[in-house]
N, C-alpha and C positions, 0 to 999 in steps of 0.2 A: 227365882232361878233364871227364867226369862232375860231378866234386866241385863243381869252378867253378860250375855252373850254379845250386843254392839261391843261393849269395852271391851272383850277381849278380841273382837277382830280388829280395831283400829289400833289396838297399843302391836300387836305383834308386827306388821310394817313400821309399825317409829320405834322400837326397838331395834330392827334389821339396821335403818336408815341410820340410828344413835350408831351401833357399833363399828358398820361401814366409818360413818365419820372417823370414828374414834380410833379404830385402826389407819386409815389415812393420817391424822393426827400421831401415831405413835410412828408410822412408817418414816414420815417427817424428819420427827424428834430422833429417828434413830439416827437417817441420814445426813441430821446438822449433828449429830452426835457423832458420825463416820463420815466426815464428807469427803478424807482420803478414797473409801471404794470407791465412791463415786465417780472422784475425778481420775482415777486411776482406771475405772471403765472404762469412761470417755476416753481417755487419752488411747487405751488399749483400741478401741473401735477407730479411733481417727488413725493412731500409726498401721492399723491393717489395712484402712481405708485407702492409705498413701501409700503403702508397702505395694499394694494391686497398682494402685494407678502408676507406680513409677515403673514396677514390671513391665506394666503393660506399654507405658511411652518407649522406656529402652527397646524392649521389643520394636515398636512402629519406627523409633531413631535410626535402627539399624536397616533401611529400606528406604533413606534418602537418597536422592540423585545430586548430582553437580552439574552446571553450565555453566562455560568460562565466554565470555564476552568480549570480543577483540573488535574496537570501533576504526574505521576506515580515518586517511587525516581530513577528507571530506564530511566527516560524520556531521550534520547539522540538520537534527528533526525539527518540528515543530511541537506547540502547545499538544495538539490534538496526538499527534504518534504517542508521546510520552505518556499523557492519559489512556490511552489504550492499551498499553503496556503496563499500567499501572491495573488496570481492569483483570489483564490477565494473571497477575500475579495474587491479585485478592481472592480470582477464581481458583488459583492452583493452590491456595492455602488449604483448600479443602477434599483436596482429592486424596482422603485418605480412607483406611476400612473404617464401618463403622463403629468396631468396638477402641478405635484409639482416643484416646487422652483429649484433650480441649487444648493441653499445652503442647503437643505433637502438629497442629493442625496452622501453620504457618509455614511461609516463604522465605529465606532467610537472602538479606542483598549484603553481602561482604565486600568490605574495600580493603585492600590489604596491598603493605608496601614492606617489600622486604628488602630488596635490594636488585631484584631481577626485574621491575619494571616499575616507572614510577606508582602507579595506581593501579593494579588489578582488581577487575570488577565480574565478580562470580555472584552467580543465583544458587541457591542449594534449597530445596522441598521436597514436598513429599514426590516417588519414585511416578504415584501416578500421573501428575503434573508435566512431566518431561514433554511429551508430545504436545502438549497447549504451550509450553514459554519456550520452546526449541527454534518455533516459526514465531518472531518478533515484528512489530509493525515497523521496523527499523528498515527493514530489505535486506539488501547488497551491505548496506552501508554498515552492519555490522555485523561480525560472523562471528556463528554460535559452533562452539565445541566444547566437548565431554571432558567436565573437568575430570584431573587427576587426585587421587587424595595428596592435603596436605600433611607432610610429618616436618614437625620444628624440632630441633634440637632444644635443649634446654638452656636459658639464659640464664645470668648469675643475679639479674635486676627486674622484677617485673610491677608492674602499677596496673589496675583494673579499677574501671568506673562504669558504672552506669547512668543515665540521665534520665528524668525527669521532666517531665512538661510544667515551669511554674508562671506565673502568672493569674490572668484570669482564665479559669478553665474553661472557657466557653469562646473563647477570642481563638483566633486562627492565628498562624506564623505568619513570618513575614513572607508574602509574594515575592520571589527572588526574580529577576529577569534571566535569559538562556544567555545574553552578551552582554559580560563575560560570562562564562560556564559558572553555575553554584558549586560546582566542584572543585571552583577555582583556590579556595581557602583552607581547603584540603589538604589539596596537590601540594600547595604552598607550605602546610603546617608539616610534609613529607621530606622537603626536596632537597633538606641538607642531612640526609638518612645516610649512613655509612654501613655497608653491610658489613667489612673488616673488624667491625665493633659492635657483631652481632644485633646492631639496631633492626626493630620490628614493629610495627603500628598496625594495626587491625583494627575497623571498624566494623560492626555488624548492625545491621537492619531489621529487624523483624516484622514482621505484617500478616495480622490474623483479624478474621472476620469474626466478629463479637456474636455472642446469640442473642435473639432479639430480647430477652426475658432481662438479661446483663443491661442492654439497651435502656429499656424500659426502668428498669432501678435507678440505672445512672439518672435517667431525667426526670422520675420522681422524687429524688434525693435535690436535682438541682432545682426545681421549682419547688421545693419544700425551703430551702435557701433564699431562695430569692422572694419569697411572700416571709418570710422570715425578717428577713432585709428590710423590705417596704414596712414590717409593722413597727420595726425598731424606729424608723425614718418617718414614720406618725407619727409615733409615742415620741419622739427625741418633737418634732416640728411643733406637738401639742404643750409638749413643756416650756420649749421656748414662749409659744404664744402667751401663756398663761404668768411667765415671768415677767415677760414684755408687759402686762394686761397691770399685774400686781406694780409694776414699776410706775407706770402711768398714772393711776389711782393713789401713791403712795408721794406723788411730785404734789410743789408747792403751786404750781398752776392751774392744775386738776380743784385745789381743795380749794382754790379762789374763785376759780370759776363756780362752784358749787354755790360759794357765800351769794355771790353778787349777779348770780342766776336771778330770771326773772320769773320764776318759779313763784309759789304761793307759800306761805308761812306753815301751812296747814301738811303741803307734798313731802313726804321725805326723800331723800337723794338716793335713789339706786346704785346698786356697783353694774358696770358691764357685764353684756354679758357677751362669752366667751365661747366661739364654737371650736370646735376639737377637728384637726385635719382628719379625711377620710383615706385608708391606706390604696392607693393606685391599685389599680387593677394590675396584677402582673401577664403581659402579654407570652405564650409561652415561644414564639420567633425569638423576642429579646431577650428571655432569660435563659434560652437553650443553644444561641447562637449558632456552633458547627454542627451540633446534636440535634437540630431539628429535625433535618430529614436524615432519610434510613439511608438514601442510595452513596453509595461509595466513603462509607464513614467503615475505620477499622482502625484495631489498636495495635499498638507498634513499641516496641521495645529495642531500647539502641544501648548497647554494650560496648565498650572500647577497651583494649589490651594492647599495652606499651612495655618494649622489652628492650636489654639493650646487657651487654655485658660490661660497661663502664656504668660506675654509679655516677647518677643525678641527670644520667642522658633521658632511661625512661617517665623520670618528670617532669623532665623541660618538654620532653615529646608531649606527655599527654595535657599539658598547659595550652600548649599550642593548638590541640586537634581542638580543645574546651573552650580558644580563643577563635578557630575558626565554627562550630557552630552557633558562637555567638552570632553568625551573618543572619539566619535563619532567624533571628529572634525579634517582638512584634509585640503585640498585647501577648503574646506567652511566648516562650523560649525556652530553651534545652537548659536545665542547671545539673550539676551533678549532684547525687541524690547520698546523702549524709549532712553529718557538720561538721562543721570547724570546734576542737576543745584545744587554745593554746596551740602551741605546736600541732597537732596530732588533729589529723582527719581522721573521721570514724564515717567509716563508709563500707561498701561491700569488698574492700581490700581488706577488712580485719575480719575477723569472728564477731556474730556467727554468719554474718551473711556473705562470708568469702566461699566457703560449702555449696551453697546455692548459687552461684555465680559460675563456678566452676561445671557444675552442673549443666546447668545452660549452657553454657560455652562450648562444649566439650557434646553433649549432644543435641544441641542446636532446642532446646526447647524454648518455650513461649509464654510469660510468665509476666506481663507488663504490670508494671506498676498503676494505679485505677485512675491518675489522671490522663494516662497518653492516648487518648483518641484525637485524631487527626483525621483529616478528610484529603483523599487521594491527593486534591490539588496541589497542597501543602507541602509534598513529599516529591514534586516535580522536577527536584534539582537530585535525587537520588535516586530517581529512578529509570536512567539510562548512564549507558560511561560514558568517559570524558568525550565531549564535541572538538568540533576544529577551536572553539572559540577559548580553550582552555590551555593555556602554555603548561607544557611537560618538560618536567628539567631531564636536564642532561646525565643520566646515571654510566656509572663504569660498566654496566655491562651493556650501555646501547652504543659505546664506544668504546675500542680498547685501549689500553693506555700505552703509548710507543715504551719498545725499549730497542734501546741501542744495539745494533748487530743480528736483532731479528728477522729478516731474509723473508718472513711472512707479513709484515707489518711495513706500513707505508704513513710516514710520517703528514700531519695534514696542521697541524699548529699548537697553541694552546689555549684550554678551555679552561673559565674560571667559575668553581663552583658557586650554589648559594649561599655557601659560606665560606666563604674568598678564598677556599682551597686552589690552586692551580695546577693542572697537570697536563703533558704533552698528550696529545688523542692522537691517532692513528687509525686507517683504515687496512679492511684487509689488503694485501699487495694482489693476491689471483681474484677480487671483485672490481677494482678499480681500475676497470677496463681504459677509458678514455679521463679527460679530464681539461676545465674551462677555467683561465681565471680572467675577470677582468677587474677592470681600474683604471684610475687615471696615472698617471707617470707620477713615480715614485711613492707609489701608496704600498707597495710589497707585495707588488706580483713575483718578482724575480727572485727578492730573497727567500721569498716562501717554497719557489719552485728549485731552489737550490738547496735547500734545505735538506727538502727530500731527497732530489740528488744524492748530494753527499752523502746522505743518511743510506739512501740504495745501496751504494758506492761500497761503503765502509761494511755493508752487509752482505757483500758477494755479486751484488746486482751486475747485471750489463745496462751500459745507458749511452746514447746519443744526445748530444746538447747543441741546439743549433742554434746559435747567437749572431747577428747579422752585421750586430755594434759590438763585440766584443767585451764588453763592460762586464761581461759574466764572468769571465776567467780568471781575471786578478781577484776579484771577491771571493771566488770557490778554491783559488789556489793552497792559501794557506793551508786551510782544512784536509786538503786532496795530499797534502805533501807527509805519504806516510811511505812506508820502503816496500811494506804488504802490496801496494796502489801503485809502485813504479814501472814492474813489466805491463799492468794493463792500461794505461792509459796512453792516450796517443792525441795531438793536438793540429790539427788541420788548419792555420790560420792563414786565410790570403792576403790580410792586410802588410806582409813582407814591412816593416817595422824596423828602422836600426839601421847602423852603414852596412852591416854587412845581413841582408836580409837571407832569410831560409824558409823554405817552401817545400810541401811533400810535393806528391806524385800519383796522377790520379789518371789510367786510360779508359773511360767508358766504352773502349771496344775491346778491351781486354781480354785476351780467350782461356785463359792460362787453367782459368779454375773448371770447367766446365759448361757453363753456361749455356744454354738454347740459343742460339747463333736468331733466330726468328723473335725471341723477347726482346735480347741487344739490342737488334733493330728497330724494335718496337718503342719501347721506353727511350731512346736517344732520338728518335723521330717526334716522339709524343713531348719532347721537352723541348722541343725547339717548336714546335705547331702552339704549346700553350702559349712561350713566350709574346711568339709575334703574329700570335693571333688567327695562326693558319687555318682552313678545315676543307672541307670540300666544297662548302660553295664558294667560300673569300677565295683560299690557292689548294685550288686542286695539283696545278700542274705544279708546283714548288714541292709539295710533299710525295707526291711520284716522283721527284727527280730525288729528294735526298734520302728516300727509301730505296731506292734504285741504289745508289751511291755508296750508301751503308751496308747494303748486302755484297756488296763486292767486295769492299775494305773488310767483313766481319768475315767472309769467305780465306783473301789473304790472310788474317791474322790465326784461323784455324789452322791453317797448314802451315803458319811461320810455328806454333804451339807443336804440332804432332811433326815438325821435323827436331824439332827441341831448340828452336833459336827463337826463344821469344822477344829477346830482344828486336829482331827484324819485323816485330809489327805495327803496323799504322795506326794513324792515332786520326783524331779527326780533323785537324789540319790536312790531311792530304784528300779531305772531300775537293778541296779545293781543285788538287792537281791532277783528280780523277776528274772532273768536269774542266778542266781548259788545257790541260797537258795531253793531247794525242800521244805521244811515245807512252807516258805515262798508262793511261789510258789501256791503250793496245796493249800492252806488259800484263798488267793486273785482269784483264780479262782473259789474257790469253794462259794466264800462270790459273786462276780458276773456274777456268770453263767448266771442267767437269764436274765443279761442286755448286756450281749455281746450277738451278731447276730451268727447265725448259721455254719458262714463262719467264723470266729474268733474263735468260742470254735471247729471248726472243723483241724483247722492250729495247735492249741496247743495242741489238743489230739492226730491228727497221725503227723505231721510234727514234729513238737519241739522234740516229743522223738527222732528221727532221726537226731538231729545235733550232730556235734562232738562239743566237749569241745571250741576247739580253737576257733570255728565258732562263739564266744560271744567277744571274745578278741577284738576287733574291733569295738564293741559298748560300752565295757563297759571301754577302754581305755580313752577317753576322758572323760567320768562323774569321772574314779579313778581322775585324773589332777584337774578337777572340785571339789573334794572332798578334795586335797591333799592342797590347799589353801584354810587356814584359811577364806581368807575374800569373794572369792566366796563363799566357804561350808555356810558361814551366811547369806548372800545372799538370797541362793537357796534354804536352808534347812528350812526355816519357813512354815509353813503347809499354814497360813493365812497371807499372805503379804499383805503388805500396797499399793506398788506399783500398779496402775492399770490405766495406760495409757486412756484408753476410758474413765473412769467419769473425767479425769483428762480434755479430750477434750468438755466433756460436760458441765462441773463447770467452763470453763474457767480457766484452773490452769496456773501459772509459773512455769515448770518441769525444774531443772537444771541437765544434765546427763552426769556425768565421768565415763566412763566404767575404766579409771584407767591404760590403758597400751597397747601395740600392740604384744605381746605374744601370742601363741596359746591357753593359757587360754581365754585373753582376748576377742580376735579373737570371741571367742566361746560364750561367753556374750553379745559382740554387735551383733553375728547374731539372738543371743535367743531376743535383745532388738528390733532391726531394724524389725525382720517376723513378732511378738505380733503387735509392731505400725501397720504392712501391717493389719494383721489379726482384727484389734479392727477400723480402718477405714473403712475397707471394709463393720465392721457389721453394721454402721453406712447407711445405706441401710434400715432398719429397718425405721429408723423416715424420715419423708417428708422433702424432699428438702426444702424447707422453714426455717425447723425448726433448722437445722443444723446448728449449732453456727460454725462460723470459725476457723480454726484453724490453727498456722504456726508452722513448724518444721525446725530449723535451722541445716545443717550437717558441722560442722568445720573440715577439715582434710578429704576431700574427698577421698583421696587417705588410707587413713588408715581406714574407714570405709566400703570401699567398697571391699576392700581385705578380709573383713569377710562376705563381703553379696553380691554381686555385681546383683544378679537377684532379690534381693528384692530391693534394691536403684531403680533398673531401673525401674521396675516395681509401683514404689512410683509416679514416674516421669511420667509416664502413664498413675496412676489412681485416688491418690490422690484430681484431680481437680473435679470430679463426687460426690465427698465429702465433699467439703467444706475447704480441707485442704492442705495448700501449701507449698511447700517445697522449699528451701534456702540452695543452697551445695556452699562452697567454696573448693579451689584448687589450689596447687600450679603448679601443669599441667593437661592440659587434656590429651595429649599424656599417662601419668601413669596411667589415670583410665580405667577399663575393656570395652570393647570394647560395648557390651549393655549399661553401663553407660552413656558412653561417645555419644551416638547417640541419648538417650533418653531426655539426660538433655539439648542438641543441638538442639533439634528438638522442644522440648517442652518450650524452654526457654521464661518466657516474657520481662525478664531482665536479660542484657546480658554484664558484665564488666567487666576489665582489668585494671589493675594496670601495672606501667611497672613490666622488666621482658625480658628474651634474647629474640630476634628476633622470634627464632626456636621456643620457648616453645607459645609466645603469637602469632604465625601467624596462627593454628586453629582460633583462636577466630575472627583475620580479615578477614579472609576469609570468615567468615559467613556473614560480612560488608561489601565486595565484596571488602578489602584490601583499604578502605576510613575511616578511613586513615590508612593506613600501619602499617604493624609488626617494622619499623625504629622510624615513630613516635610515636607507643606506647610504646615502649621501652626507648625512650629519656624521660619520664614523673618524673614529679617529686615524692616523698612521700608523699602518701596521694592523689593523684591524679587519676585518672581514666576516661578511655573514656566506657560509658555505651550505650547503647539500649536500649528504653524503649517502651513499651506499654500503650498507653494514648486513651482513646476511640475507641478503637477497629483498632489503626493504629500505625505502628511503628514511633517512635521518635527517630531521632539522629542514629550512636552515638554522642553523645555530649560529651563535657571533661567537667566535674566536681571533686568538691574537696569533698574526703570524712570527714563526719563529724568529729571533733574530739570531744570527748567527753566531757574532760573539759572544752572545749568551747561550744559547744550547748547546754550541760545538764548539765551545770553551777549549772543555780537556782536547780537542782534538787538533788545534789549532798546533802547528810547527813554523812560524814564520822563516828560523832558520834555514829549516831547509828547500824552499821554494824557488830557490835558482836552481839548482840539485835535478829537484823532480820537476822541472819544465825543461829542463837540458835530455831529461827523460824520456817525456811525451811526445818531445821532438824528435829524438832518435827512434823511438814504437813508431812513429810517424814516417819516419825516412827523411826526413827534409835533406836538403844540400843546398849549397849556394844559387842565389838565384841566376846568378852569371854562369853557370855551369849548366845547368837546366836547358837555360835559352839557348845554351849553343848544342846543346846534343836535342835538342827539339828541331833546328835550324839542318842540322846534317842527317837526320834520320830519314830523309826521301832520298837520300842517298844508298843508305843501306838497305831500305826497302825495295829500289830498283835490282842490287845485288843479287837481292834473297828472289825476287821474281825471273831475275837472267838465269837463274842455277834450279828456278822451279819448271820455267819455260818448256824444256825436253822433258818431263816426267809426265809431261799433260797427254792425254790421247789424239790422236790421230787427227780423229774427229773435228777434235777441239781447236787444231793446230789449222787447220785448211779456213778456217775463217776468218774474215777482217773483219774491223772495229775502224771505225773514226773518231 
């Protein structure tokens, strides 16, 4: 009985152990006999697994932030800024709670070109991030604002891609340089985007910081690869050897050399022997390449969505965006991730993996495919917006596109898209304050600026056109000769032309309208001081005498207006016969004594008698000049001229102005024309900003204009825009014009173009463009051509290269040849003109009448006034 008792305690544990087994064994057998439950568990555990985790990301998706990125045209960082930028974003991938997602936990960099700018560049992350990538190491140079959500309409055509890092997985991209911009291939794959045909292109960026444990798989996976590699490249080197070895042994040289060896009869011949390669050490720098170190490596997923409402537009789009990150590519490159079967790509555009695409897209999640690890550097060229060093094409809405009769648009030439589209551009007409063009002679300054003219014109504008050579008026006439256009316009030309010449009528002492008797004098003193060069130290005593002189005559001509004889008032020819005519003289001061101030009849009673003779020669030498030509003397001499600049800016008139010549006559006429303009805008002060109709003044021939006025030009430049009225100077150099000019109309300019033209004469004007593009290239332009600056919503645009319009192409349909004697027999009548022989003689007898009007004013003077002499 004893005996029993071992064997019954050791069978009953290998009994337990048998049955265990055996039930494991049946547990087995059942579940390769059901292995539906099984996988029907599993599957039940992984879709609740997923079911939580995608909860929980839409949850954290929905607590994204946006920043919209707007780079200055100066924007040009360095390696270093853009790396730190790059740090920041890696950092902000993870500012999230800690029960969100792994695929929640990314930065998302969007480029997106719709139609409203050529490339917009937005950041979107997690909500806590905002405060870390708000403050950029960019500075000034590029400002950050709160994006708006985007909502797209729906397209009829859409393409979507994802890409891929192929290659060697361990090789880095290509190093791209900052000039030109890596953005550059982009911009370009955008820049013939049409938004009128719903075209859309979106790139997205993703950038998540990997957990180290991912890390660590990944480079035990690659060095398990790469000693892989090496054993094959033993085994493969050891086989060679040994074929080589068998080869050699098996040759007819080998086995002769064996015979006739001097070996012994008795040795037998050995085979070689053969040693086996040993497999390289695999170094893990060289097999892990960008994955060696931890610092600044993260994975990245780039998604691209191309839409367009015309079919085949969104696949040419998305060819082109897969031809530009071709740039980027090196020992690995961007591929888009599917194949090609026949016709037909299979990729995340079809099922199933258009679901998951959409996904991500749609809530910005982060799902990279296992080879896109990328190290910061690599990503240098997407990780700021576009630099200066990046050309941005010309979209419809950073320019508007002219239409004909629009009264807010201001016509500027035509631009030709990247895809040879052409269309007339336009600026706003209430931004385009001032405006510059130069060139050299006959490059199409003039046509360009007649353009717009007539385009104002035809649009309700008011406009002055001061042409000095007259060459403008027959070119714009045709165009001008409509019947709508015939009561406004009006033609001032002093070149008197023809046997039977006609001439308006212009009295710059004119009192008829109202005028401040003290501006009068002002502005007709300040145009004869530019001319010839007067001031206070060169002729003090010249400009006291013809200020003197002029408040007298401006005195008569008030009280010839308030007795209602305007005809009886003096014109500037009788400064003349107020400085050497005593009768004269005595009349006119005795007729307004009591309207001159105390300080004026104080100068002419004891100073005047005290000049010598000579001491008039000087003032009255240029009105002799002025007298001595017939067609000024007509001009000037009309007591009641037609001519009057301010109703003309109030009536909206068409003013056509030839002063007629560059002569010191002349000279002397555009400065009397150019101060009136200063003097009759300024008084435009008077009525409420509102009310002030606009008004442009074009100056053809800047350099001959401003040689008779150079401090009223500049000063136009200065103040004109406080009034409603903008001025337009052309120029064949800036370097020629007066040195206030040329600072004012630079400084103030909102449109700013060039024609070619030498290197010398047009490198001012690039300069101002920071030499983008160069005095070479504007110079190489063709005719008719021109690279401008422009002013479009309160931001500078371009310059861009535009063609200037040519007339008989854009204002084709408006052309009337017929009727152009018609409407210049028109302008002339709006003008007044009459015969120039009639002119000169009622110029010649109005100090006649003026003596009249003073004999019959004489008894109305006081008392006072009456008891004193004058010499």
């Amino acid at each position: 009985m004893d005996s029993a008792v071992p064997h019954l305690t050791l069978a009953a544990p290998l009994d337990d152990l048998l049955g265990l087994l055996s039930g494991l064994v049946d547990v087995a057998g059942w579940l390769l006999a059901h292995w539906y439950a099984l996988a029907v568990l599993v599957a039940g555990c992984w879709w609740l697994a997923e079911w939580v985790v995608r909860r929980l990301a839409r949850k954290a998706s929905a607590e994204r932030m946006a920043l919209e990125l707007v780079p200055a045209r100066y924007f040009d960082p360095g390696l270093e800024e853009i790396f730190r930028r790059g740090v920041q974003l890696a950092r902000a991938s993870t500012s999230m709670p800690w029960w969100a997602p792994r695929r929640t936990k990314a930065v998302q960099i969007r480029l997106r070109a719709d139609g409203s700018s050529p490339l917009r560049y937005r950041i979107e992350g997690p909500a806590g991030g905002e405060r870390l990538l708000s403050i950029t190491p960019f500075g000034p140079a590029v400002t950050v604002k709160k994006g708006l959500p985007i909502a797209d309409k729906p397209r009829k055509h859409v393409v979507r891609a994802e890409f891929i890092l192929r290659g060697k997985p361990t090789a880095p991209l290509r190093d791209v340089p900052l000039d030109p911009d890596p953005l550059q291939p982009l911009v370009d794959a955008v820049c013939d985007l049409r938004a009128g045909l719903g075209d859309l292109a979106e790139l997205r960026l993703d950038i998540q910081r990997a957990p180290k444990w991912t890390l660590r798989a990944r480079r035990v996976q690659l060095m398990s690869d790469a000693r892989r590699r090496e054993r094959r490249e033993a085994q493969r080197a050891a086989r060679q050897l040994r074929q080589d070895a068998s080869g050699v042994e098996d040759s007819l040289g080998w086995q002769l050399q064996q015979l006739i060896g001097s070996k012994s009869a008795g040795a037998g011949g050995g085979r070689r022997l053969v040693m086996p390669p040993v497999p390289r050490r695999v170094e893990p720098a060289e097999a892990l390449g960008k994955l060696a170190d931890d610092d600044h490596l993260v994975r990245v997923q780039l998604l691209v969505m191309c839409a367009s409402d015309t079919e085949g537009r969104a696949e040419a789009r998305l060819a082109q965006l897969q031809a530009a990150l071709d740039v980027f590519g090196s020992g690995s490159r961007w591929a888009m991730r599917g194949w090609h079967l026949g016709p037909w790509r299979v990729g995340v555009d079809r099922w199933p993996s258009r679901r998951s695409f959409e996904r991500r897209w749609e809530l910005g999640h982060c799902q990279p495919p296992r080879p896109n690890w990328v190290r910061l550097e690599e990503l240098t060229g997407l990780l700021k917006p576009p630099t200066r060093h990046c050309r941005l094409p010309l979209l419809a809405g950073d320019l508007p596109t002219f239409e004909f009769g629009n009264p807010e648009l201001l016509l500027q030439g035509i631009h030709q898209g990247p895809d040879g589209r052409r269309r007339l551009v336009a600026t706003y007409a209430r931004e385009t304050l001032f405006e510059v063009g130069v060139g050299k002679a006959g490059g199409g300054k003039t046509e360009r600026a007649l353009a717009q003219a007539i385009g104002w014109a035809h649009a309700g504008g008011g406009l002055i056109f001061v042409d000095p050579h007259r060459d403008s008026w027959p070119r714009a006439l045709p165009f001008l000769a409509h019947d709508t256009l015939a009561d406004r316009i009006a033609l001032i030309d002093l070149g008197a032309h023809g046997p039977a010449p006609q001439v308006s009528s212009w009295n710059p002492l004119d009192m008829r309208r109202g005028q401040v008797e003290h501006e009068v004098v002002e502005a007709t003193a300040d145009a004869f001081a530019s001319v010839l060069g007067w001031d206070d130290a060169t002729a003090p005593r010249a400009l006291t005498i013809l200020t003197a002189a002029l408040a007298v005559l401006i005195s008569v001509n008030q009280a010839a207006c308030q007795a209602g004889r305007p005809e009886d008032q003096t014109t500037l020819f009788h400064v003349r016969a107020l400085l050497t005519d005593p009768a004269f003289r005595a009349a006119a001061l005795s007729g307004v004594a009591g309207r001159l101030d105390e300080e004026t009849r104080t100068w002419w009673r004891t100073v005047f008698p005290t000049l010598p003779v000579d001491a008039f020669a000087v003032v009255v030498n240029p009105i002799t000049r002025l007298a001595a030509n017939p067609v000024t003397r007509a001009f000037l001499g009309k007591p009641a001229g037609v001519y009057n600049i301010r109703a003309a800016m109030d009536s909206k008139m068409i003013v056509w102005v030839c002063p007629g010549g560059n002569g010191p006559t002349d000279r002397l006429i555009t400065a009397l024309l150019a101060r009136d303009l200063l003097r009759a805008v300024r008084s435009r002060r008077d009525v409420p900003e509102a009310r002030r109709v606009p008004f442009r003044a074009y100056f053809d021939e800047l350099i001959t204009l401003t040689g008779a006025a150079p401090e009223t030009i500049a000063s136009m430049f200065e103040d004109f825009r406080k009034y409603r009225v903008h001025v337009h100077g052309m120029t064949q150099l800036l370097a020629r014009l007066p040195a206030p000019v040329r600072l004012s109309l630079v400084q103030n300019a909102s449109t700013l173009a060039s024609t070619a033209g030498s290197q010398s004469a047009i490198a001012p004007v690039t300069a101002e463009w920071g030499d983008e593009p160069g005095p070479d290239v504007v110079a190489a332009l063709d005719r008719f051509d021109h690279y401008v600056s422009l002013t479009v919503r309160g931001r500078r645009v371009g310059p861009v290269k535009i063609t200037g319009p040519h007339l008989d192409d854009v204002f084709a349909a408006y052309a009337r040849p017929d009727n152009t004697a018609a409407f210049e027999r028109a302008a002339r009548t709006t003008a007044g003109t009459a015969p120039l022989d009639e002119l000169v003689t009622h110029a010649r007898v109005q100090l006649g009448r003026v003596n009249a009007f003073l004999a019959q004013l004489a008894p109305t003077t006081t008392p006072d006034s009456q008891e004193k002499t004058y010499k």
